[in-house]
N, CA, C and O of each residue as an XYZ file, in Angstrom:
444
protein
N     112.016    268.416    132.661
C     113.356    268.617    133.211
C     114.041    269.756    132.474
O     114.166    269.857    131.254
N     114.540    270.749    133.577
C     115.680    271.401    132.655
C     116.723    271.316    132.272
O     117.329    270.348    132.732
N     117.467    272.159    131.330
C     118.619    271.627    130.884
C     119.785    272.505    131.467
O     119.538    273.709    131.402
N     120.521    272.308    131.803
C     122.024    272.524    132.361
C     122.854    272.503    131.666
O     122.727    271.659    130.779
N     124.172    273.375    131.626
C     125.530    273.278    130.886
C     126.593    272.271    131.747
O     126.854    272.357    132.947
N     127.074    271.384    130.864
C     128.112    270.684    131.882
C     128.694    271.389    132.388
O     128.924    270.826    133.459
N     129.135    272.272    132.409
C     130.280    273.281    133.523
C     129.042    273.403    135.030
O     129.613    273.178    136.097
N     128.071    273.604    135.112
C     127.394    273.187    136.208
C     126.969    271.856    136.760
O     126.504    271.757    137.896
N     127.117    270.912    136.013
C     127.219    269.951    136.298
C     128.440    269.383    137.011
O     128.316    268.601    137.954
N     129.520    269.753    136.587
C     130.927    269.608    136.951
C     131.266    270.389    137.961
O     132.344    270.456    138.552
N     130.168    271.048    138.147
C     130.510    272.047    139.711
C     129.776    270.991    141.356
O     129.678    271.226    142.560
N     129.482    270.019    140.581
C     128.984    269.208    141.817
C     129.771    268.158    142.019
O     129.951    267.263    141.193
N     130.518    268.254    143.663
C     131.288    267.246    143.768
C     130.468    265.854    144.380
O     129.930    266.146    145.447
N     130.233    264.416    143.983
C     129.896    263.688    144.016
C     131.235    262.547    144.756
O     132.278    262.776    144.143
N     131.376    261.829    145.470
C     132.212    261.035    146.063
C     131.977    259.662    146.442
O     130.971    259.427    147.111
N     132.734    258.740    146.123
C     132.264    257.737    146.975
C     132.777    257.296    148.183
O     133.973    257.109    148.407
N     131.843    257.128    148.975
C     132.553    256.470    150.431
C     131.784    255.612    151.217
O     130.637    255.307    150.890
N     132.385    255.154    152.343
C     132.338    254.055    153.203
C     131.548    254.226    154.490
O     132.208    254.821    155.342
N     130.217    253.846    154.915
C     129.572    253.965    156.332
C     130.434    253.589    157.251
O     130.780    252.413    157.138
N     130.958    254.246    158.225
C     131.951    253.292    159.179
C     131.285    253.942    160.690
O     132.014    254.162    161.656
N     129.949    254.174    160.703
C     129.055    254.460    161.835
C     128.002    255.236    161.835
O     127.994    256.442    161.592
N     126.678    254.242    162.236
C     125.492    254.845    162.427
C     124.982    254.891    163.691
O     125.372    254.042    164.492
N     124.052    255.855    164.089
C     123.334    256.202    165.309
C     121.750    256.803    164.784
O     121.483    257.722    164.009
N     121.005    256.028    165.428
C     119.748    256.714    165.546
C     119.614    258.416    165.795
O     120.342    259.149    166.465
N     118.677    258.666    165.174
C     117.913    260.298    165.104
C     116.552    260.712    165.507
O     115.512    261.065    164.951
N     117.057    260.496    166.876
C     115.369    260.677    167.626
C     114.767    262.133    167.262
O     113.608    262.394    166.941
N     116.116    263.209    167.428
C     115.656    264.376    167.344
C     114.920    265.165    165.826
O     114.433    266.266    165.566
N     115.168    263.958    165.121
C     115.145    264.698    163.729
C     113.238    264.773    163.077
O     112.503    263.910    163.558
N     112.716    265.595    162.240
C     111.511    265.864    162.053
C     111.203    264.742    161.779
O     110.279    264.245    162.422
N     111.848    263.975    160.764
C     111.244    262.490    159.679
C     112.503    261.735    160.449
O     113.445    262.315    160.989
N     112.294    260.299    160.371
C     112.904    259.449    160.426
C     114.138    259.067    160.113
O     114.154    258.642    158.957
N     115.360    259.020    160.717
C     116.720    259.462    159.897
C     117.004    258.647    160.725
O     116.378    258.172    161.672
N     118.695    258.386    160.054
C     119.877    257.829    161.195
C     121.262    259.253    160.881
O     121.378    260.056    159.955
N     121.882    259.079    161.809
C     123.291    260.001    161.711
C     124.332    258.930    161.377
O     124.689    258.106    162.218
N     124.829    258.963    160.079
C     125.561    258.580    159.527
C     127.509    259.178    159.548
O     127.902    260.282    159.170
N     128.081    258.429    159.913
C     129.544    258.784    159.717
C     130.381    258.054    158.639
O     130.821    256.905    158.669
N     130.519    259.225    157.453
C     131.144    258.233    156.163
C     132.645    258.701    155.771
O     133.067    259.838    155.554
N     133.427    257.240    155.747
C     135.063    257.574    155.320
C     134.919    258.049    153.720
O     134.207    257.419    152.938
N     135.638    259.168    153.350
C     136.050    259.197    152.495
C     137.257    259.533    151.931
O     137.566    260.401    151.115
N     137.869    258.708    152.498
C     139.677    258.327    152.242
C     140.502    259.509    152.600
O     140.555    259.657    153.821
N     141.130    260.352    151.955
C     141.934    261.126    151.808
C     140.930    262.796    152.007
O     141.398    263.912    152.234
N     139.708    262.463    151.850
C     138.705    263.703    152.361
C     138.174    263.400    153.509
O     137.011    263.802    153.532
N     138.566    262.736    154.739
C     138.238    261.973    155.741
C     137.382    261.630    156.111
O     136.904    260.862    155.275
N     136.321    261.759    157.571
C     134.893    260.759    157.394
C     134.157    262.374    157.791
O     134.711    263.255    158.450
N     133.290    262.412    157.407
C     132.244    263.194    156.942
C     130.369    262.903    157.869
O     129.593    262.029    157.481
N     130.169    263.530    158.642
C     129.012    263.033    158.860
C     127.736    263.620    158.011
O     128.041    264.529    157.238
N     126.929    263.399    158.026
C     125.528    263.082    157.248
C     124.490    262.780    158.435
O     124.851    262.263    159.492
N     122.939    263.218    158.110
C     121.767    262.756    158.383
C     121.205    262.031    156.912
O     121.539    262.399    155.786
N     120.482    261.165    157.163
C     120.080    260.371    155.974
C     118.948    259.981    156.414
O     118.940    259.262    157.413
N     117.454    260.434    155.649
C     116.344    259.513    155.996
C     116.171    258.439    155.266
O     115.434    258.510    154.282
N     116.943    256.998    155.670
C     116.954    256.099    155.074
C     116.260    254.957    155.740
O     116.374    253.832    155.253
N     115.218    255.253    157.322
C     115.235    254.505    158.298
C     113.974    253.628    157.773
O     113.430    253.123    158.755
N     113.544    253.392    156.977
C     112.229    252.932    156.083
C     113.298    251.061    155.588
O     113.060    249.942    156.042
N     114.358    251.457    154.593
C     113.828    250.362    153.826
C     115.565    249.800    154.396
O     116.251    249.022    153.732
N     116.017    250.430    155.783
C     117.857    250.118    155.933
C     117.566    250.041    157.590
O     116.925    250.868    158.238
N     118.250    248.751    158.125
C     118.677    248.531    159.893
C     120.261    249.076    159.750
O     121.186    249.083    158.938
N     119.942    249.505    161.040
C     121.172    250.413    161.287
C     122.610    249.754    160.986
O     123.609    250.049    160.329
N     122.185    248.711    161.811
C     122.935    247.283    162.140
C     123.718    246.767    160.574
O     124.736    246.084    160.464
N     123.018    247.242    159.669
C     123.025    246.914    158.102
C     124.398    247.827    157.262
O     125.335    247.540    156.517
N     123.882    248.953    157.857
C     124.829    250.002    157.309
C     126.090    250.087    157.549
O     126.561    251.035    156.921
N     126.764    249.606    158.088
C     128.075    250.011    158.743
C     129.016    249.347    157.217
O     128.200    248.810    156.468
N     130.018    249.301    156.824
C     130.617    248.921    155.879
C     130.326    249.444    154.483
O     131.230    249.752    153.706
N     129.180    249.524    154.224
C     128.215    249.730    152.906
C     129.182    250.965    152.065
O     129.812    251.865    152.621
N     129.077    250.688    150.450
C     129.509    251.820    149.948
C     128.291    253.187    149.327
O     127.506    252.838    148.445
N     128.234    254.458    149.769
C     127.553    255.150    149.059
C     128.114    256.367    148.189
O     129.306    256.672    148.155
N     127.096    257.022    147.490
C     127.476    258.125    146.857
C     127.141    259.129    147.464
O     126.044    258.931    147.986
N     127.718    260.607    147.768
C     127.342    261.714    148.363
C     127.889    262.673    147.552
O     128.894    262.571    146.848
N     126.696    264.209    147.794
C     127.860    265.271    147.406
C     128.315    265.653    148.481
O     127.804    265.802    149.591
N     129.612    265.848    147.969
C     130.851    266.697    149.045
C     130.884    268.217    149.249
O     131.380    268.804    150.212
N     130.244    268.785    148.129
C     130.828    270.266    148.188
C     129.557    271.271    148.591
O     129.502    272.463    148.289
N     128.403    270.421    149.447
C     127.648    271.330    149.809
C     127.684    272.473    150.911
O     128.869    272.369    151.227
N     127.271    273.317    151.572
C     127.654    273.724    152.973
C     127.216    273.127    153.680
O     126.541    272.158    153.334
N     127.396    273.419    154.869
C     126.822    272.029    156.309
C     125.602    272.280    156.591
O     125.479    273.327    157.228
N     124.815    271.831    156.409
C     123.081    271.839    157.119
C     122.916    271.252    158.801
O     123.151    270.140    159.274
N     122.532    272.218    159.287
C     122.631    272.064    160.539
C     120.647    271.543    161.020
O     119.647    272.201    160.735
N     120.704    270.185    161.796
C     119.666    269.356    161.401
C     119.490    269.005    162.841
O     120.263    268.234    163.409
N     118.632    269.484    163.339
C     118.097    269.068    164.791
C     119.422    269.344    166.049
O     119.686    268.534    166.938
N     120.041    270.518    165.865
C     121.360    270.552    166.406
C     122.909    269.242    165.831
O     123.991    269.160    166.412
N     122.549    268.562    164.804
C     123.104    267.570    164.271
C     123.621    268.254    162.670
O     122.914    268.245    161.662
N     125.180    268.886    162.776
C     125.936    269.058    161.300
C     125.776    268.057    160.624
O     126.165    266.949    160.993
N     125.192    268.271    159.551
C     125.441    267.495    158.431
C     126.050    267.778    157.005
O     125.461    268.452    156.159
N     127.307    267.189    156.818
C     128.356    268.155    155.847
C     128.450    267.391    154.477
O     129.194    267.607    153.520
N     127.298    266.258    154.693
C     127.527    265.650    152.727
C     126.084    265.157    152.411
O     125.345    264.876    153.355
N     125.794    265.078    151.551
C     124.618    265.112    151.110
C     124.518    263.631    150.622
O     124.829    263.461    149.443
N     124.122    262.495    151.361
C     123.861    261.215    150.559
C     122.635    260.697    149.546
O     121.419    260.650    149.729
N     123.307    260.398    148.620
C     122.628    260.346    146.905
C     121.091    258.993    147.355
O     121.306    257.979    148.018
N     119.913    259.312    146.882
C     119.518    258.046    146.987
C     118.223    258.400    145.761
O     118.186    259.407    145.055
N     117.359    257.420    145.763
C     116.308    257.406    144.960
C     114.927    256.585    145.553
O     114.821    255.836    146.524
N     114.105    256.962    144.739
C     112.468    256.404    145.553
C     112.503    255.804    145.367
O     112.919    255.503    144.249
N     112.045    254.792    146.392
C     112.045    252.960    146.549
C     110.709    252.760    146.629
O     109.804    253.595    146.624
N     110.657    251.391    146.715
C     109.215    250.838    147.966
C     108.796    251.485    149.004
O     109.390    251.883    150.006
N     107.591    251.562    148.632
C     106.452    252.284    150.179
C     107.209    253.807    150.410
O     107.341    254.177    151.576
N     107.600    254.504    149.540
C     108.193    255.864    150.543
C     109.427    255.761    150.567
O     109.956    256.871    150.511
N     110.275    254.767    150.635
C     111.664    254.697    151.174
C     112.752    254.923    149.864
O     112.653    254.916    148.637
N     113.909    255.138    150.919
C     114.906    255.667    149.507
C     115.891    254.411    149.777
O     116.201    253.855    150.831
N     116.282    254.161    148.383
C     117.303    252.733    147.999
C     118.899    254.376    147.721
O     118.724    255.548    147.387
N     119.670    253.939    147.919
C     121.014    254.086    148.366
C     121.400    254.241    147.077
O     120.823    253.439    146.344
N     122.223    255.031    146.464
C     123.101    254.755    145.459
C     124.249    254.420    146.234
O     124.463    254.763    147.397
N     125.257    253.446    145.205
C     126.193    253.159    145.321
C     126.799    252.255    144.252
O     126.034    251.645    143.505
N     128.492    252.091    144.090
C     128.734    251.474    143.360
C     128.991    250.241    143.451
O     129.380    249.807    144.535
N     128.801    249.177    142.079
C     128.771    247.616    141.950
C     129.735    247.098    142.089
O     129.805    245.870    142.134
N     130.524    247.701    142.173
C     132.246    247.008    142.687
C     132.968    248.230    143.718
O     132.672    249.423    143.791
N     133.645    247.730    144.203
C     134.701    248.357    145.362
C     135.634    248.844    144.457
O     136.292    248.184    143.653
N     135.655    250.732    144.747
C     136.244    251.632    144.072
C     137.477    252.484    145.020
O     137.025    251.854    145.977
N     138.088    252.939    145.354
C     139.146    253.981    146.230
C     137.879    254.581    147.021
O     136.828    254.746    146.401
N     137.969    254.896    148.336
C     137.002    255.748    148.710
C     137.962    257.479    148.317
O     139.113    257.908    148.239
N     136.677    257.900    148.189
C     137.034    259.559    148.337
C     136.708    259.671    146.311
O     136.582    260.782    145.796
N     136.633    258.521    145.551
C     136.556    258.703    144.064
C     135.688    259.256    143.917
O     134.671    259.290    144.609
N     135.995    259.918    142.766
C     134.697    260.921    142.206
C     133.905    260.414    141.086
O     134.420    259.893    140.096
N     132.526    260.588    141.268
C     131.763    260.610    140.362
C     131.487    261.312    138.885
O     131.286    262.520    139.016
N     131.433    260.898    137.648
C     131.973    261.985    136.995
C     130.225    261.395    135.914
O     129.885    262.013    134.905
């Protein structure tokens, strides 16, 4: 791993927020859903997320995650995607979700 100065570190905005709507991603290369996430006072934000492995859609709606905020928009099978949701390698391939263990303000930052 390399090493970084916190001032680049601190240049990544990290947020937490709220799933408040998913839709399937037929069009997308790998397996995804289109995600729509509140983040309070930075409002809801959509996302692609290949999370369709180890999460039902049906599952997601409410859930809290972590994203970065301050990326540019990746444009994904004709589908904007304007935040980048945080996750890590799970079981079989799949990515487990970051998020936090208690209910925080949405839109809080990760520090």
């Amino acid at each position: 791993m390399g090493a970084i100065v916190y001032e680049d570190f601190a240049r990544v905005e990290m947020r937490v927020g709220r799933i408040v709507r998913v839709e399937d991603f037929p069009a997308a290369r790998q397996p995804a859903y289109k995600l729509w996430i509140d983040f309070g006072p930075y409002g809801v934000r959509p996302s692609s997320a290949q999370i369709t492995r180890l999460y039902r859609k049906e599952d997601l709606p409410g859930r809290l995650v972590v994203a970065v905020t301050n990326l540019p928009p990746k444009r994904i099978a004709g589908f904007v995607s304007e935040v980048l949701v945080l996750g890590v390698d799970g079981p079989e391939g799949g990515v487990v979700l970051l998020r936090p263990d208690a209910e925080v303000a949405l839109g809080s930052r990760v520090y």
